[in-house]
N, C-alpha and C positions, 0 to 999 in steps of 0.2 A: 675188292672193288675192281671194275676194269678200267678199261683208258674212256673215259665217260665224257668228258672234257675236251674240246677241239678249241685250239686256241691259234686267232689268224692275225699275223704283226701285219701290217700295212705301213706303207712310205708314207713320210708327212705330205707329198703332195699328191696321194692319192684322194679323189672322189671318196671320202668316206662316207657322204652320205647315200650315194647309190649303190656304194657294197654292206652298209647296214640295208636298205631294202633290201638287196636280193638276198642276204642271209637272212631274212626276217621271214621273208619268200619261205623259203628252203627250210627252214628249220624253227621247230618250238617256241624253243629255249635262247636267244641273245642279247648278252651285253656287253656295255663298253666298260672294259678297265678302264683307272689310272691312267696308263700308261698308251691309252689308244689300242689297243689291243682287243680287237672284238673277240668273246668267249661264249662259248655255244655248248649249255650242258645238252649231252646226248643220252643218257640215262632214260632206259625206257624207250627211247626209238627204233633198236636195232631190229626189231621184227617188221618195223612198215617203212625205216628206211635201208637197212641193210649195213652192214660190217661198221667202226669209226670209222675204218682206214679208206673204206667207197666212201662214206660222205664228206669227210675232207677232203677224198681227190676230187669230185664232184662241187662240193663249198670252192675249192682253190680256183677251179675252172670256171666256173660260174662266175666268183666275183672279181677273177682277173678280167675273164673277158667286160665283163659290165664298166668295171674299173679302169681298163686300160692297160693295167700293169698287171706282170708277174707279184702274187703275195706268196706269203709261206708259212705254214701248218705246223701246229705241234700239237700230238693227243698225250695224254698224261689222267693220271685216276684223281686228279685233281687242279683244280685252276693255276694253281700258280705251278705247275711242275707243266703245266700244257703251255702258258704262254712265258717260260723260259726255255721251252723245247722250240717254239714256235721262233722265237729273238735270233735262235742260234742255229734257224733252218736257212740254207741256200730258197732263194725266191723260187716259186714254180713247184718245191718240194714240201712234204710232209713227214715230222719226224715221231716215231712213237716209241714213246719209253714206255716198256714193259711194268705192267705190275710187278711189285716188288723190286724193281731197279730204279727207283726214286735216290733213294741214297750215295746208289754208287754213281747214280748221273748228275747229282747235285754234289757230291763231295770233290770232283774234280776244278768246280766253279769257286772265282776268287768271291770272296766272303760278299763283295758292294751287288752279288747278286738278292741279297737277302732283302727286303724290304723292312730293313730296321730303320729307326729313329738315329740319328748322329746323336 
């Protein structure tokens, strides 16, 4: 699988509902985590929208500017490996963990990133 997944943290006092439109604009597939975290499967787009790595820089710019603010991108070949990529990007950037480097970029993280039950 590839990095299919584009996962966008936004600040709590960001306009999140004008950066759900223009992702919604922009792309297929969005929803909201949990955790605020808009998540945008891209599976199947890359021939009419072009690379993940163009349409998250493209997603970033788009709903910063709509937004107001700098957000920050994380692609991963699955949702929760994209919007832990995404938590742990500097604002204005996008980070993409490689197929197959799932493991080695979550074993560095302390465990309260896992989404278990206490």
């Amino acid at each position: 699988m590839s990095k299919a997944f584009l996962a966008i943290a936004v600040p709590e006092r960001a306009p999140r509902a004008r950066i759900l439109a223009a992702l919604s604009a922009m792309l297929p597939r969005v929803g909201v985590a949990d955790d605020g975290t808009f998540v945008c499967d891209l599976r199947g787009t890359e021939r009419l929208l072009g690379t993940p790595l163009r349409v998250a820089r493209n997603a970033i710019s788009v709903c910063g500017a709509s937004g107001g603010q700098l957000l920050a991108g994380g692609l991963g070949s699955t949702p929760f490996v994209a919007r832990v990529a995404a938590a742990r990007t500097p604002a204005g950037k996008v980070s993409e963990i490689p197929t197959g480097g799932e493991r080695a970029f979550l074993d560095v993280l302390p465990v309260d990133v896992l989404p278990l039950d206490p």
